[in-house]
PDB file of N, CA, C and O in Angstrom:
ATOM      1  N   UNK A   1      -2.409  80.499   0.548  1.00  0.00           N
ATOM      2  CA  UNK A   1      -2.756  80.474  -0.876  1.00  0.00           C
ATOM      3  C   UNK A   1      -3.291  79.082  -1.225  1.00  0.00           C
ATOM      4  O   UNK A   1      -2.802  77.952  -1.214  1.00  0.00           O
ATOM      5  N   UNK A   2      -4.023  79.400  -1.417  1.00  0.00           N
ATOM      6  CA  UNK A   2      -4.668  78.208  -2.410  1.00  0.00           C
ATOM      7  C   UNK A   2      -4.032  77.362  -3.482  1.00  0.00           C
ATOM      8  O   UNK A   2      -3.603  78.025  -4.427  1.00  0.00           O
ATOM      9  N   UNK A   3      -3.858  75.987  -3.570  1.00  0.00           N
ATOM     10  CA  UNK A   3      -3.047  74.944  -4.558  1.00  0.00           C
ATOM     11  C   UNK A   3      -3.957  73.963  -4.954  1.00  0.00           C
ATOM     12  O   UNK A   3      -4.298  72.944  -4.354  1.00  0.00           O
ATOM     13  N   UNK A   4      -4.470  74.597  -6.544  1.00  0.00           N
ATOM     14  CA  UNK A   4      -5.504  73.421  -7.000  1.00  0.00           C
ATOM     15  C   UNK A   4      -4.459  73.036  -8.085  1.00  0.00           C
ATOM     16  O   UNK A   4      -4.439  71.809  -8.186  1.00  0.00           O
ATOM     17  N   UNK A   5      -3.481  73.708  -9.035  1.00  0.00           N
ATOM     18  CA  UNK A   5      -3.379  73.111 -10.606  1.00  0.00           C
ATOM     19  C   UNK A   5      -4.476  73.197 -11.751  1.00  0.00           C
ATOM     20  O   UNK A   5      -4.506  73.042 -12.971  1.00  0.00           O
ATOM     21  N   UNK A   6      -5.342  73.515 -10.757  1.00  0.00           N
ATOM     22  CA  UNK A   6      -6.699  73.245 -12.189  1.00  0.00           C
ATOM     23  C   UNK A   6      -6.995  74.312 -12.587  1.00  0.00           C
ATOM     24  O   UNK A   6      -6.600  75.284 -11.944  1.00  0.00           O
ATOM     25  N   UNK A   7      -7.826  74.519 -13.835  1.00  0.00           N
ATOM     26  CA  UNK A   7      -8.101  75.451 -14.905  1.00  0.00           C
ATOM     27  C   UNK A   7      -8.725  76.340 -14.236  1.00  0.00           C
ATOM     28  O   UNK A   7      -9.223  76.079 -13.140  1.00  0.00           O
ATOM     29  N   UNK A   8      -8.795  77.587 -14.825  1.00  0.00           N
ATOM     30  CA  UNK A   8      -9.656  78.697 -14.526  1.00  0.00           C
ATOM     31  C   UNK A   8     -10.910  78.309 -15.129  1.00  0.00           C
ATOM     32  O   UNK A   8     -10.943  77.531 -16.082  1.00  0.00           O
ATOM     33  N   UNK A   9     -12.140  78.916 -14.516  1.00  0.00           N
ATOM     34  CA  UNK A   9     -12.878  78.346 -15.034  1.00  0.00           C
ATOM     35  C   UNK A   9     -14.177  79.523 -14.696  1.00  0.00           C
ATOM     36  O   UNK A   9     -14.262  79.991 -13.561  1.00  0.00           O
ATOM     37  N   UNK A  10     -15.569  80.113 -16.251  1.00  0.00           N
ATOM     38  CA  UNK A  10     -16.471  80.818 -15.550  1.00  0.00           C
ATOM     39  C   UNK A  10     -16.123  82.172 -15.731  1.00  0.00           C
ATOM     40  O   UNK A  10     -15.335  82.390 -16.651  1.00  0.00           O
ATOM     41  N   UNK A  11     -16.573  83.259 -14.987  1.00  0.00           N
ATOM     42  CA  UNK A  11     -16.278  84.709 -14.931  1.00  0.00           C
ATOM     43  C   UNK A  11     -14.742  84.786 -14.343  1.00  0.00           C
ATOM     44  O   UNK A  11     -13.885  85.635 -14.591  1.00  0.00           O
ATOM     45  N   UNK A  12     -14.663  83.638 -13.492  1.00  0.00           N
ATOM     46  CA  UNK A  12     -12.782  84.185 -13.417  1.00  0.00           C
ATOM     47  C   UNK A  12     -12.059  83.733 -14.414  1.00  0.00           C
ATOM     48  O   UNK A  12     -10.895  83.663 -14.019  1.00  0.00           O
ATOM     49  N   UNK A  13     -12.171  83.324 -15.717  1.00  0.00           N
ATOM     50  CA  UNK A  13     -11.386  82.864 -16.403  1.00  0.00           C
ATOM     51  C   UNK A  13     -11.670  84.275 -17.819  1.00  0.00           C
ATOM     52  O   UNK A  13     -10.724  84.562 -18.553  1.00  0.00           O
ATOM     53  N   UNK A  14     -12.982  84.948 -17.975  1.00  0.00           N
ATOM     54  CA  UNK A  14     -13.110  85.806 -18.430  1.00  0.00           C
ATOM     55  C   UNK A  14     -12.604  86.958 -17.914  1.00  0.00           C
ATOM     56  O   UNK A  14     -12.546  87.888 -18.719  1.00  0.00           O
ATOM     57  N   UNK A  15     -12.209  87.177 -16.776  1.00  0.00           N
ATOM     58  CA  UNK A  15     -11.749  88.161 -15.896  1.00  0.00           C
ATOM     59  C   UNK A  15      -9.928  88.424 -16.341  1.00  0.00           C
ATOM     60  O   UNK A  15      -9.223  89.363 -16.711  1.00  0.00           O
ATOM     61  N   UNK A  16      -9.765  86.938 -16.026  1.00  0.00           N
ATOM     62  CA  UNK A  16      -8.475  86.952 -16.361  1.00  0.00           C
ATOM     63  C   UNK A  16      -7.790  86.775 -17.374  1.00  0.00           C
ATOM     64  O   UNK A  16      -6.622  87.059 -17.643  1.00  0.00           O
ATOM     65  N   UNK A  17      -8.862  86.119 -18.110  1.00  0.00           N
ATOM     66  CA  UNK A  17      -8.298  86.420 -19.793  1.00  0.00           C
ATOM     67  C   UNK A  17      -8.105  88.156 -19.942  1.00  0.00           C
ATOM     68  O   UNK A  17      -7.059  88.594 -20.421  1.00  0.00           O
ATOM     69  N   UNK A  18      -8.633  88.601 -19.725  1.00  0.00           N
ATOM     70  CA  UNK A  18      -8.629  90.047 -20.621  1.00  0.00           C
ATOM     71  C   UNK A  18      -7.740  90.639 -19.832  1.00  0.00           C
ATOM     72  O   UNK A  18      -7.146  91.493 -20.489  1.00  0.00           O
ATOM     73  N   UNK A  19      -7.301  90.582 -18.542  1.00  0.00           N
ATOM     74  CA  UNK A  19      -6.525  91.127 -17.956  1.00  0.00           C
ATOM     75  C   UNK A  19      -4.833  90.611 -18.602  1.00  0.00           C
ATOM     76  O   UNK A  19      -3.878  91.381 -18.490  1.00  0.00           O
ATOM     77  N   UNK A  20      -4.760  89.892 -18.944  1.00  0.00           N
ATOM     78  CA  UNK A  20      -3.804  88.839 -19.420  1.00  0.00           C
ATOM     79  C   UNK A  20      -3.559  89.245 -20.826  1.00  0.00           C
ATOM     80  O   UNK A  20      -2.420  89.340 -21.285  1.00  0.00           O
ATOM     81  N   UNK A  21      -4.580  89.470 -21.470  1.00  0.00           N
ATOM     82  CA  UNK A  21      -4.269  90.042 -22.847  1.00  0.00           C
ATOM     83  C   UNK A  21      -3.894  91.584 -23.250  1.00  0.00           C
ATOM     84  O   UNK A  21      -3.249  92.031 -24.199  1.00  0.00           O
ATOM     85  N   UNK A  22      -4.486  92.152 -22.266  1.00  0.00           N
ATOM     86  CA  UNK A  22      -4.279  93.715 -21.863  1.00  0.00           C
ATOM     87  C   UNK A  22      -2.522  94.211 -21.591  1.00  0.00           C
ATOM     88  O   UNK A  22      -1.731  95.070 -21.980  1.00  0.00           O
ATOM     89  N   UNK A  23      -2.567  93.235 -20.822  1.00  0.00           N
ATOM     90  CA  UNK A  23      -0.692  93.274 -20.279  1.00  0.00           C
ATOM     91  C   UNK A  23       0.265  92.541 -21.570  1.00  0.00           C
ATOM     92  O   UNK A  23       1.375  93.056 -21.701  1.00  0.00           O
ATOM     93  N   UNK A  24       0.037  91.749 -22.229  1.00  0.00           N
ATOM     94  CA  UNK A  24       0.289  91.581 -23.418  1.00  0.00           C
ATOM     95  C   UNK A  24       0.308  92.188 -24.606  1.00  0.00           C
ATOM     96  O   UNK A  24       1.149  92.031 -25.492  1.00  0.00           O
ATOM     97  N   UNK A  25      -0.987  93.150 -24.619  1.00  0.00           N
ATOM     98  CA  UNK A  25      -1.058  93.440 -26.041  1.00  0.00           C
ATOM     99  C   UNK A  25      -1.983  93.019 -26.576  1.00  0.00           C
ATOM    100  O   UNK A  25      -2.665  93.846 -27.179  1.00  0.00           O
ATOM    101  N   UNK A  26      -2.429  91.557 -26.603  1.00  0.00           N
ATOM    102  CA  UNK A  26      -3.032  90.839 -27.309  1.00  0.00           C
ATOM    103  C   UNK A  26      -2.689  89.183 -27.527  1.00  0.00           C
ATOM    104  O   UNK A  26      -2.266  88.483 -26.607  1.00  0.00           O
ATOM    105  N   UNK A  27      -2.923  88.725 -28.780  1.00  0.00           N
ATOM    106  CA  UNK A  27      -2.577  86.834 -28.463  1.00  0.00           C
ATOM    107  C   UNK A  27      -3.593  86.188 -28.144  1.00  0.00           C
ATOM    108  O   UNK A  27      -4.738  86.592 -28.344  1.00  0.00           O
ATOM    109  N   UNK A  28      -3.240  84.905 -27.510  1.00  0.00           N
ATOM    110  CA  UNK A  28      -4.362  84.103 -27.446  1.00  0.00           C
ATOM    111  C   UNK A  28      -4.202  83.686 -26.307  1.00  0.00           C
ATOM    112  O   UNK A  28      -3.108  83.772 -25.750  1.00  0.00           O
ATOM    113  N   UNK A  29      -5.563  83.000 -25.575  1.00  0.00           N
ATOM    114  CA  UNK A  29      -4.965  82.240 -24.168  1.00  0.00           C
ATOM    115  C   UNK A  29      -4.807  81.014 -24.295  1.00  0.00           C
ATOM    116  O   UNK A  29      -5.787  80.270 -24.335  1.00  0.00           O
ATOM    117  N   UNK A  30      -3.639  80.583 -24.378  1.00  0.00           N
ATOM    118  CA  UNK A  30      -3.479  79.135 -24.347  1.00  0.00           C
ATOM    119  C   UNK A  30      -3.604  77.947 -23.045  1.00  0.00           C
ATOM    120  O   UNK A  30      -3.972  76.810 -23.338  1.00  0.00           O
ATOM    121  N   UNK A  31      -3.290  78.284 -21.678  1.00  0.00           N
ATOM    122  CA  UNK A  31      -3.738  77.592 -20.440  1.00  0.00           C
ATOM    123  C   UNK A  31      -3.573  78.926 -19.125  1.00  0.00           C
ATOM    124  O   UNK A  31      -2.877  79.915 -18.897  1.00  0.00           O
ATOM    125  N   UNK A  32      -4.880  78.047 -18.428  1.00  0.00           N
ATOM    126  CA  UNK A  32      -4.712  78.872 -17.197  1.00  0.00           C
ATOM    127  C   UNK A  32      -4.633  77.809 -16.055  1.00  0.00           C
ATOM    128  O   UNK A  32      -4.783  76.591 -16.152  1.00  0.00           O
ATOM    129  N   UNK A  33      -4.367  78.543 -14.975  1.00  0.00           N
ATOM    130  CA  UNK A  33      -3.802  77.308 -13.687  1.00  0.00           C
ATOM    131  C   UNK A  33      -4.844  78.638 -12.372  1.00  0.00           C
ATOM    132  O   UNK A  33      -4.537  79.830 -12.391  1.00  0.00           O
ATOM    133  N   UNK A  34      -5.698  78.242 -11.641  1.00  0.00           N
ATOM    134  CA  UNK A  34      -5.890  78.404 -10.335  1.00  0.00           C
ATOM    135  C   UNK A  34      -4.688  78.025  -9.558  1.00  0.00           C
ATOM    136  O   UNK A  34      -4.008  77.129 -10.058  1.00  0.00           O
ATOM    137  N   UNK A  35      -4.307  78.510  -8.481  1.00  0.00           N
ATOM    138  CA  UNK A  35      -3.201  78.427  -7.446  1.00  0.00           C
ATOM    139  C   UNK A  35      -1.856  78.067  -7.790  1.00  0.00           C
ATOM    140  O   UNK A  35      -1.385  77.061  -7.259  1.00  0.00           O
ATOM    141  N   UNK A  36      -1.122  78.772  -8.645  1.00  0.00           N
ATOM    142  CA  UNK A  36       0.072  78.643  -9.194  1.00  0.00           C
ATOM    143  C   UNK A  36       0.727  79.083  -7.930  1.00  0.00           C
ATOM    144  O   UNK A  36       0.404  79.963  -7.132  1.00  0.00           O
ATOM    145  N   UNK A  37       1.833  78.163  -7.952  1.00  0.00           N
ATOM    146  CA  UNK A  37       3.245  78.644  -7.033  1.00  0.00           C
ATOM    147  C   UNK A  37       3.228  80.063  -7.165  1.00  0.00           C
ATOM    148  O   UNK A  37       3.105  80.464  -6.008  1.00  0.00           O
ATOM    149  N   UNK A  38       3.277  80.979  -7.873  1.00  0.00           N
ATOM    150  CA  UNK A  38       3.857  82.273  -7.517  1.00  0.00           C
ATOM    151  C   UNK A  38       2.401  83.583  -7.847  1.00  0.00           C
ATOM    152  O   UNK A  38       2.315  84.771  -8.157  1.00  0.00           O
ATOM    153  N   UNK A  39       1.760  82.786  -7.631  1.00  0.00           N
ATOM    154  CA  UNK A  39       0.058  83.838  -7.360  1.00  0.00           C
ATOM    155  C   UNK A  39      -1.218  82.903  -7.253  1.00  0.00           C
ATOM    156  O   UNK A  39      -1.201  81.672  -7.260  1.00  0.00           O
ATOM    157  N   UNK A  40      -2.270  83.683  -7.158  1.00  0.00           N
ATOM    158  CA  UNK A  40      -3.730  83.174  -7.316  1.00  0.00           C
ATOM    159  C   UNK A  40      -3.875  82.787  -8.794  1.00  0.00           C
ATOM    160  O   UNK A  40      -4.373  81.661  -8.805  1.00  0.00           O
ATOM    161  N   UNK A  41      -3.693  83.157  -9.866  1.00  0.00           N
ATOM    162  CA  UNK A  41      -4.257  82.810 -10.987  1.00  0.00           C
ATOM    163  C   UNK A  41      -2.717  83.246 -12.019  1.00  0.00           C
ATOM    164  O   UNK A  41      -2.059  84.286 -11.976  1.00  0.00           O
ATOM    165  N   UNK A  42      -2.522  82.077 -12.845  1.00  0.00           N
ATOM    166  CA  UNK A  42      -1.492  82.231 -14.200  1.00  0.00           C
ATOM    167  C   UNK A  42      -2.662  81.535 -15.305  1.00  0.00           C
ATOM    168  O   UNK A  42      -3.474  80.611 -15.267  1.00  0.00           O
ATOM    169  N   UNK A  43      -2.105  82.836 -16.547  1.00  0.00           N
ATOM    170  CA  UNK A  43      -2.163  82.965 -17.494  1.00  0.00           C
ATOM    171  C   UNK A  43      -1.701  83.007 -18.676  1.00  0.00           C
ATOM    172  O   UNK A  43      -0.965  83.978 -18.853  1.00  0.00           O
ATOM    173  N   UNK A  44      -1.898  82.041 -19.959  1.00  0.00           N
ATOM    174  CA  UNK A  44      -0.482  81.640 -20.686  1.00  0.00           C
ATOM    175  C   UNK A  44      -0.961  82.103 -21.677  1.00  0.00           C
ATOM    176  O   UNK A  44      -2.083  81.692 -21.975  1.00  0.00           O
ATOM    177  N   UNK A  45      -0.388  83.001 -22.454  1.00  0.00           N
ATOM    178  CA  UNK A  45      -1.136  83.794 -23.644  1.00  0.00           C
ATOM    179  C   UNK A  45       0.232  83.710 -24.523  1.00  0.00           C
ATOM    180  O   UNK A  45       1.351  84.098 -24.189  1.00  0.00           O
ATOM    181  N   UNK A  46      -0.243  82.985 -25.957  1.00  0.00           N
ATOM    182  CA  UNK A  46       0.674  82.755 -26.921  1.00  0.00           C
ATOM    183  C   UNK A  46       0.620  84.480 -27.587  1.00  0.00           C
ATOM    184  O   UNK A  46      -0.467  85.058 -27.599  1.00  0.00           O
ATOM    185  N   UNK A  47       1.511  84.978 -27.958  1.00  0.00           N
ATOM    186  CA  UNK A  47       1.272  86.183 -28.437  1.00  0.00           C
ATOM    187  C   UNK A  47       1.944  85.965 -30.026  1.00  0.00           C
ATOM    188  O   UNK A  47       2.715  85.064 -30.357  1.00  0.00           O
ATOM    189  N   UNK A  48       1.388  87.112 -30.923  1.00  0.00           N
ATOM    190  CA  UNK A  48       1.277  86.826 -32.530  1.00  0.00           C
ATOM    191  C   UNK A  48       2.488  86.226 -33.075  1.00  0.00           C
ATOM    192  O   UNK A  48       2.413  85.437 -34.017  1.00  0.00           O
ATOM    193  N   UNK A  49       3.954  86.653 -32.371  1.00  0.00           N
ATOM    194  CA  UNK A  49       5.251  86.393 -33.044  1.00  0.00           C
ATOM    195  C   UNK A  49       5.612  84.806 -32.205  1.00  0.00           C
ATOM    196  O   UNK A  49       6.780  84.482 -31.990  1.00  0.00           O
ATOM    197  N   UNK A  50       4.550  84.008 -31.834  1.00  0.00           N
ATOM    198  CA  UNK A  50       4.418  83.038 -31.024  1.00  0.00           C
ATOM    199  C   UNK A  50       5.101  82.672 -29.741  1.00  0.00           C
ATOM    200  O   UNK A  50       4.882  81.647 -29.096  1.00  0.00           O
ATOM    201  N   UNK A  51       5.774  83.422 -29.503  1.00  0.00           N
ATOM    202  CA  UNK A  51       6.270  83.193 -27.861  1.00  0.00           C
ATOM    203  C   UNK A  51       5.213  83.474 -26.835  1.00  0.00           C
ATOM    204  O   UNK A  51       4.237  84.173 -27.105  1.00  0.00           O
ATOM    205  N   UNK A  52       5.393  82.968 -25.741  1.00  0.00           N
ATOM    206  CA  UNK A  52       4.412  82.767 -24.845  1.00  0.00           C
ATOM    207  C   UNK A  52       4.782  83.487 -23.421  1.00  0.00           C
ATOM    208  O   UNK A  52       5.928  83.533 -22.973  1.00  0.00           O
ATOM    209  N   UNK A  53       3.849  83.935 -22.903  1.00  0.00           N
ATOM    210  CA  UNK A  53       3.844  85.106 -21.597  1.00  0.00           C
ATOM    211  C   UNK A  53       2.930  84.292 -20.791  1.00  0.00           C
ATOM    212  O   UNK A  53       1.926  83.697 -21.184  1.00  0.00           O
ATOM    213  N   UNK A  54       3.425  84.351 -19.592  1.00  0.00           N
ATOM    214  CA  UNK A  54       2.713  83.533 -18.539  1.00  0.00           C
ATOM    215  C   UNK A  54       2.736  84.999 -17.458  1.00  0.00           C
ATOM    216  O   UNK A  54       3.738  85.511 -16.959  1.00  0.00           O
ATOM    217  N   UNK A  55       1.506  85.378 -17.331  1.00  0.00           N
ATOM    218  CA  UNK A  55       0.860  86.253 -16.690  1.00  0.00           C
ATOM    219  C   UNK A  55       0.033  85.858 -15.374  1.00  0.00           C
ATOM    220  O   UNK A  55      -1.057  85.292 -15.288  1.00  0.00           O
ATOM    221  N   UNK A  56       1.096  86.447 -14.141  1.00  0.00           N
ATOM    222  CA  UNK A  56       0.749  86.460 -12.720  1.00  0.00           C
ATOM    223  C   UNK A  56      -0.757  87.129 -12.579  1.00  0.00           C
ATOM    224  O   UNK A  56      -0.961  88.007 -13.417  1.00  0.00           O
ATOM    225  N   UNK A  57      -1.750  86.893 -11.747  1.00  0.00           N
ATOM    226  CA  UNK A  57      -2.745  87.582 -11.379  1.00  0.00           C
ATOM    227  C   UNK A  57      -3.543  87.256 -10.022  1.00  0.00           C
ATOM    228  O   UNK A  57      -4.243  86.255  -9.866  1.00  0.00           O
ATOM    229  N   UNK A  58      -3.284  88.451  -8.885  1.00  0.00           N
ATOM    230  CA  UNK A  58      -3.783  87.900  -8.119  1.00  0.00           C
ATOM    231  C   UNK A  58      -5.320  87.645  -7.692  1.00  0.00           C
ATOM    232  O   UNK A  58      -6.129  87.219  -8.516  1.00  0.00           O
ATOM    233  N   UNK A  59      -5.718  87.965  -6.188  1.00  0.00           N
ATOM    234  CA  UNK A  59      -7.414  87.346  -6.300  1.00  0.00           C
ATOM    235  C   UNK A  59      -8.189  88.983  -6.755  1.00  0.00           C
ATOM    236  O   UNK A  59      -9.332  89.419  -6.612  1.00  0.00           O
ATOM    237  N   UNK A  60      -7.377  89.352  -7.136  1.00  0.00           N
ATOM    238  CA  UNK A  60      -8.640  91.340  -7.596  1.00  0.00           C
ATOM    239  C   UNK A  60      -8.479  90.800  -8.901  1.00  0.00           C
ATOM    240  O   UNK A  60      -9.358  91.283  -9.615  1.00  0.00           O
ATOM    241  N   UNK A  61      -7.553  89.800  -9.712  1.00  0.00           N
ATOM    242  CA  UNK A  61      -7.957  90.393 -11.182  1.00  0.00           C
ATOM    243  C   UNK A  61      -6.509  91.156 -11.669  1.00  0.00           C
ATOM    244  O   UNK A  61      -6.308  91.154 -12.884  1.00  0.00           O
ATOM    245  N   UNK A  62      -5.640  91.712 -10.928  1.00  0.00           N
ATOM    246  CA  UNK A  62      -5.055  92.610 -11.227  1.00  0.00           C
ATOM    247  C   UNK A  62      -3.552  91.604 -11.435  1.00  0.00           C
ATOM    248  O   UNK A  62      -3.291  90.691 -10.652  1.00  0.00           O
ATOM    249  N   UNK A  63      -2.728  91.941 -12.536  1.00  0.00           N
ATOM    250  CA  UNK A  63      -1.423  91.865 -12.854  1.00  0.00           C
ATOM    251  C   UNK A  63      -0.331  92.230 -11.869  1.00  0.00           C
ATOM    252  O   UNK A  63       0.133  93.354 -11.677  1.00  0.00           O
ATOM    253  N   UNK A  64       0.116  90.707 -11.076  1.00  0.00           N
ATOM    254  CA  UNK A  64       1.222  91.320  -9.991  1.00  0.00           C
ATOM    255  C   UNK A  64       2.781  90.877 -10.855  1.00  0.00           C
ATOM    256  O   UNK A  64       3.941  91.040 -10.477  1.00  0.00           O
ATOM    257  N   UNK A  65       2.297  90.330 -12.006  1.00  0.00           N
ATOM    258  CA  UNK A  65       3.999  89.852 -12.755  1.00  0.00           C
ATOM    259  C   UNK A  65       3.784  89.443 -14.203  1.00  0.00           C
ATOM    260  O   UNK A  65       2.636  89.385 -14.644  1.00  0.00           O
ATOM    261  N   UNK A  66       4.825  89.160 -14.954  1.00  0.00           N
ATOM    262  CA  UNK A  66       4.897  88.256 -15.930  1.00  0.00           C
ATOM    263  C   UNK A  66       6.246  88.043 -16.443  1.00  0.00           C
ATOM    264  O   UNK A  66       7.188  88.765 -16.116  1.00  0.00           O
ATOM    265  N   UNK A  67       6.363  86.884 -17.385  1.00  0.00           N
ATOM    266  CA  UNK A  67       7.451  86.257 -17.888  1.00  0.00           C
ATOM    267  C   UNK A  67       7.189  86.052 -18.996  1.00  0.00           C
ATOM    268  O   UNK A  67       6.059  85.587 -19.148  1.00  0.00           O
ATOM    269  N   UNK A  68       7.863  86.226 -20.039  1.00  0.00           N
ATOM    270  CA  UNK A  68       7.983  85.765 -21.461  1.00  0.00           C
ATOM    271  C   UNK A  68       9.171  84.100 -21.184  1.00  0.00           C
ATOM    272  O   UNK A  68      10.231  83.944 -20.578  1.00  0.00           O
ATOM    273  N   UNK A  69       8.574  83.470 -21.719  1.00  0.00           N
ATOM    274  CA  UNK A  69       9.340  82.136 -21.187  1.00  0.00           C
ATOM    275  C   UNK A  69      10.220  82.197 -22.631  1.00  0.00           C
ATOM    276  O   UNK A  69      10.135  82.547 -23.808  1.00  0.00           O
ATOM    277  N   UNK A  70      11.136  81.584 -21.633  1.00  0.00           N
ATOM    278  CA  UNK A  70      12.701  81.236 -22.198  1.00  0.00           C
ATOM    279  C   UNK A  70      13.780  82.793 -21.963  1.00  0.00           C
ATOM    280  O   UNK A  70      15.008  82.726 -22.022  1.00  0.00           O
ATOM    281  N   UNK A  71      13.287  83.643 -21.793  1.00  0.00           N
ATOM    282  CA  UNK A  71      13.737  84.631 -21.558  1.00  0.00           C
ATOM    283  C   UNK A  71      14.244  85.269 -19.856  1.00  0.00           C
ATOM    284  O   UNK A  71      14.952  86.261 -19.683  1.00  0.00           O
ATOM    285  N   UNK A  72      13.714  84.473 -18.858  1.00  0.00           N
ATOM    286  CA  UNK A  72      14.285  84.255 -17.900  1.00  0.00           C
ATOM    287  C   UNK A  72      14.126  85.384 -17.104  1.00  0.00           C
ATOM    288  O   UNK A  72      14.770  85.494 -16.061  1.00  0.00           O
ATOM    289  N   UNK A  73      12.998  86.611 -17.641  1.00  0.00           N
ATOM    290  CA  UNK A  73      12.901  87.933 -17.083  1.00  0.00           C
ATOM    291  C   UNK A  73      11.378  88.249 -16.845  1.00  0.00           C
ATOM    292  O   UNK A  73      10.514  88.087 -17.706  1.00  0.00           O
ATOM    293  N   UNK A  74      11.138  88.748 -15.499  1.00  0.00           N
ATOM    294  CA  UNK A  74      10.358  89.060 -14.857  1.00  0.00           C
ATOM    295  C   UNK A  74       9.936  90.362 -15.032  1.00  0.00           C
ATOM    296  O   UNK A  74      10.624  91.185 -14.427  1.00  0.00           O
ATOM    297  N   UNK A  75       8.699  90.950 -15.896  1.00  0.00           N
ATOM    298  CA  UNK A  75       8.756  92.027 -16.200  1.00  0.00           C
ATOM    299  C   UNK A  75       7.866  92.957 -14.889  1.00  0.00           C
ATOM    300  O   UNK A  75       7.767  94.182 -14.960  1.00  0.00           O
TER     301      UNK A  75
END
């Protein structure tokens, strides 16, 4: 796996926004990370009641996890 830290960036960051908001519901994207410890691409989408979901995605695009932070659960 790949370990940059750095932003998504381009058609993969459009890719994964919507995939990210889809599994959410909706919200906003607040940061993305290329090569996160626990996939190819995380996605941090503040959602309306403002808590924040950090959305796993691997290299298809596709949703392999997520976490609502502070909540400690892996949906």
């Amino acid at each position: 796996m790949i370990t940059t830290d750095a932003p998504i960036t381009g058609a993969d960051l459009e890719q994964t926004s919507a995939a990210a908001l889809a599994r959410t519901g909706g919200g906003r994207v607040t940061e993305t990370e290329v090569g996160d410890e626990e996939s190819r691409y995380e996605v941090e989408v503040t959602v309306d009641d403002g808590s924040q979901v950090d959305v796993q995605l691997d290299e298809r695009f596709e949703v392999v996890g997520s976490e609502r932070e502070g909540s400690g659960e892996d949906n």
